[in-house]
Residue, then its C-alpha position, 0 to 999 in steps of 0.5 A: x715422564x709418567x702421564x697417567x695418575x694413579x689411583x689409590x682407590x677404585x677407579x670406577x668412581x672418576x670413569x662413571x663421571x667421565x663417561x656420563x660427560x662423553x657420553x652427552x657430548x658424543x650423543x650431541x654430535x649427531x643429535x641435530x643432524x635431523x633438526x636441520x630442516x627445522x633450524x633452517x625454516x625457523x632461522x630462514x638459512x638454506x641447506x648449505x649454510x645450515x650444515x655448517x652446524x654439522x660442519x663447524x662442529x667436526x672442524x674444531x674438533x679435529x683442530x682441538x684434538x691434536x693439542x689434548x696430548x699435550x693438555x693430559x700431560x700438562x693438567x689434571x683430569x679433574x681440572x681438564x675435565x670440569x673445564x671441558x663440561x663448562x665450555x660444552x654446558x655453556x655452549x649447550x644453553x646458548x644454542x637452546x635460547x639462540x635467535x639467529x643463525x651466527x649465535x646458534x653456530x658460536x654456541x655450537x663450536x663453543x660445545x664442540x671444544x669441550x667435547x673434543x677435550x673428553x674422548x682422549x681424555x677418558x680413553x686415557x684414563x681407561x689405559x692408566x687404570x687397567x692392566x693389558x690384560x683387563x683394559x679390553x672389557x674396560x675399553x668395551x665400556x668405552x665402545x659403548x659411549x664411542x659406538x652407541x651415543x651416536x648412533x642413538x641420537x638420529x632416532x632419540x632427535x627424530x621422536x622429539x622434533x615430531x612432537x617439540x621445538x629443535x631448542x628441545x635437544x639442546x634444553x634436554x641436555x642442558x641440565x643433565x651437563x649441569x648435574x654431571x659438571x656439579x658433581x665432577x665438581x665435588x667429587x672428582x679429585x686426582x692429585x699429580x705432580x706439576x709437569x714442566x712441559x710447554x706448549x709449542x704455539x707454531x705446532x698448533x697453528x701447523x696442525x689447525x691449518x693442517x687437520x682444519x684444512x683437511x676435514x673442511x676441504x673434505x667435508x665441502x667436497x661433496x656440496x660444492x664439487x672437486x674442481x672448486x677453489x674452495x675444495x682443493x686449495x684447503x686440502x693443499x694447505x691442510x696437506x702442507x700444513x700437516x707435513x710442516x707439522x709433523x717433521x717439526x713434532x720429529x725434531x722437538x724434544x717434546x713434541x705437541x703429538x709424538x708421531x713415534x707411536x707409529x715406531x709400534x707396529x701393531x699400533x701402526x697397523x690398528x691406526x690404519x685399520x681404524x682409519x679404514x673402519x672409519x671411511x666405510x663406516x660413514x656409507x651406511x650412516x650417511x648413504x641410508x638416510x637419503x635412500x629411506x627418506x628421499x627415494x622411499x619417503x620415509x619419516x624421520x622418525x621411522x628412519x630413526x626407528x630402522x636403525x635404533x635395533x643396531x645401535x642397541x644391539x652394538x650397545x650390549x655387545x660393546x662390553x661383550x666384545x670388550x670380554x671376549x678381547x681379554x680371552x681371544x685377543x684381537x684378531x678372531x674378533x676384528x676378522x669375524x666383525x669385518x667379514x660381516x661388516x663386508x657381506x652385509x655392506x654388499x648386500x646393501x648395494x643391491x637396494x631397490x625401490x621396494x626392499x622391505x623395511x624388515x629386511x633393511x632393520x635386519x641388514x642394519x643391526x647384522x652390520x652393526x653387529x659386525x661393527x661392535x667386533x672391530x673398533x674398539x678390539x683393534x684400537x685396544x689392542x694398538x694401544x696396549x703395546x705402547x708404553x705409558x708416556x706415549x698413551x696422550x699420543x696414541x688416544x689423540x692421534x687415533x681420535x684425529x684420525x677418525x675424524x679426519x678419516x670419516x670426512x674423507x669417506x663422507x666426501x669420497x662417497x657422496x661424490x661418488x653418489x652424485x657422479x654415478x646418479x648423473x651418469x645413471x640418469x642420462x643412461x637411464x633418459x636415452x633408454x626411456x627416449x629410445x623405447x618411447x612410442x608416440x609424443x609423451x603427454x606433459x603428465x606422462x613426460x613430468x611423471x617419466x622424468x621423476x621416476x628416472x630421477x628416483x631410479x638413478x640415485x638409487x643406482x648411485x646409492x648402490x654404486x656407492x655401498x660397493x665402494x665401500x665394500x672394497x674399502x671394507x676388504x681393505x681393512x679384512x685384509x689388514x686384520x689377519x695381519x694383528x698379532x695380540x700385542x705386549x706393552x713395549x719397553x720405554x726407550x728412556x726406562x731402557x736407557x735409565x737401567x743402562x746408565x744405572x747399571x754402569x754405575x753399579x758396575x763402577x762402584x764394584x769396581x772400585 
């Protein structure tokens, strides 16, 4: 079954308009992680609740993003698109007028099943509209809303609440997801031909406890420890839920996601590098606002501002990168990239009170550079040996998984933080106390003891960076293993050549 749609005329035109659309939606992802302290004094909620704005969001996307195999092949990406920005425009002006917590959260999960519908939905349209050997400059472009759209929005919120509301973000991007819904509207058209498929409703129940049960599991690891309820029997569930559900997607004649891909072994081995990508990703992203702001008190402005040359940089050589995978293929540029991406993620667990802000900005954009030459290379490159029907699967498997894949890496590091912060503090109080002489003074005892604190998170800090350069060598490994992959041959286009040629035969025959 043919899933793509064909173009008569340039495709350009419908992809400018998808990738303004996803390019909103993934900036907002990250947009509000420094308004939080804002949202939590002028709604009066405590941290805990109040990352549930983070939370909630990542949740229904990985619950939504298994069902857009499905939705690509049933709809048009007109229809699926102007239904996408709806549900993400509405959910945008809620938030920006929102009172009360609970209204401000709804607002925020009504946004996150728009966008969760976009990704997949513009990579898909990306495969079908180049050939393998043009799709890595075109998936370049893509990288540039994947990488960059994120990674801007730290710095772009940080600037705006210094000097604004938090209700600025969300009524800054309001009417620009009204201009690009308008003109989705009036000018993106696309015909196909109705697709007889239907959903199957215990698939996407299996999934949304399965996925949904894994990222909130994960996600709430690191706030309330492995050993709560709450933790380990959501990932029991999610975990039985997501075997349930992928031997059901193998029995079905037409699953909801077509766990097959995996049959294309370069797919097979992009997905596990990507996963991988993703776990340690998040060390940086996640470990680094907590060194500049909680141990060397940095506003978040600057702390916007240190990371901003690394998102422009991976911004210009998304398209650069996307080029120079055309030319080389995947694999010279996923081992240069992870090699730096190793290196300067080693050099980031020797942190110390005092590293100097210009050398923090240079380790960062290096780290980024290196980035730039791996995600979307890897992931093309997985893609491009699968055949076409299988393009809805492979996007939405690969975006799950990412998603999916960062909690675990947000949970495993922020445990591993907190644990060798505890481990370091007491390490560090029975040194102070036994090369103690005479009774501390109260000042000199309250001051000893802040300095311990700050000392073993930043140890913590350190510990964690290395995990993630282990995690990082993984992925280096597996990269020497990518072979530049050729669209593989449909099973049902082989077996359509055999019967037809049996029918060939016997009318000769005859």
């Amino acid at each position: 079954m043919e899933t793509s749609i064909k173009h008569k005329s340039s495709p350009y035109g419908i992809i400018a308009i998808l990738m303004i659309g996803a390019f909103i939606s993934m900036l907002n992802e990250t947009l509000l992680n420094v308004a939080l302290p804002s949202i939590m004094k002028d709604l009066d909620v405590n941290a805990s609740t109040v990352q549930w704005l983070s939370t909630g969001y990542m949740l229904v996307n990985g619950v939504m993003i298994p069902a857009t195999a499905f939705l690509i092949q049933k709809y048009t990406v007109r229809g699926l698109f102007i239904t996408a920005m709806c549900l993400f425009t509405a959910g945008t002006i809620l938030a920006g007028f929102a009172h009360v917590f609970p209204l401000l959260l709804v607002a925020r999960m009504i946004q996150a099943s728009g966008s969760a519908i976009m990704m997949p939905l513009l990579m898909n349209v990306m495969l079908t509209s180049f050939p393998p050997e043009k799709r890595g400059g075109a998936m370049g472009l893509f990288g540039l809303v994947f990488i960059f759209a994120p990674a801007v929005g730290p710095t772009l919120s940080g600037y705006l609440i210094e000097h604004n509301s938090w209700r600025v973000l969300f009524h800054l991007v309001s009417p620009i997801a009204i201009i690009v819904l308008l003109i989705a509207f009036f000018l993106l058209k696309d015909k196909r031909e109705k697709v007889d498929i239907r959903l199957d409703f215990f698939s996407l129940v299996l999934s949304s406890i399965g996925f949904g049960g894994l990222l909130y599991g994960f996600s709430s690891a690191g706030e309330k420890g492995w050993d709560s309820p709450q933790v380990y029997v959501t990932i029991i569930a999610g975990a039985i839920s997501l075997v349930w559900f992928i031997l059901r997607q193998n029995k079905l004649e037409k699953p909801m996601l077509n766990f097959k891909v995996y049959k294309y072994p370069m797919f097979a081995l992009s997905s596990a590098i990507s996963i991988v990508i993703a776990m340690a990703m998040f060390s940086a992203m996640l470990l680094m606002p907590i060194y500049l702001q909680t141990i060397r008190g940095i506003s978040p402005l600057k702390s916007g501002l240190l990371m901003l040359p690394g998102s422009i940089l991976m911004g210009i050589m998304s398209p650069i990168t996307g080029k120079l995978f055309d030319k080389f293929g995947g694999r010279v540029l996923a081992i240069i990239g992870l090699a730096i991406t190793t290196f300067t993620t080693y050099m980031f667990s020797k942190l110390t009170l005092d590293t100097s802000y210009t050398n923090l900005i240079l380790l960062y954009s290096a780290r980024m550079f290196g980035m730039s030459m791996v995600m979307m290379p890897v992931m093309t490159n997985g893609l491009n040996q699968l055949p076409a029907r299988f393009y809805p699967h492979g996007t939405a498997m690969n975006n799950t998984l990412q998603q999916v894949s960062g909690a675990i890496g947000s949970a495993l590091l922020v445990t591993i933080m907190s644990n060798r912060t505890k481990t370091h503090a007491t390490d560090l109080a029975a040194s102070a106390m036994k090369h103690l002489t005479g009774q501390p003074t109260p000042e000199m005892f309250a001051t000893m003891k802040q300095q311990i604190a700050m000392k073993a998170m930043l140890e913590g800090i350190n510990d964690s960076f290395l995990v993630s350069v282990g995690i990082a060598c993984i992925a280096l490994v597996l990269a020497f293993f990518i072979k530049r992959a050729k669209q593989a041959e449909d099973p049902t286009d082989s077996d359509l050549k055999i019967s037809g040629n049996k029918v060939i035969n016997k009318l000769a025959e005859n």
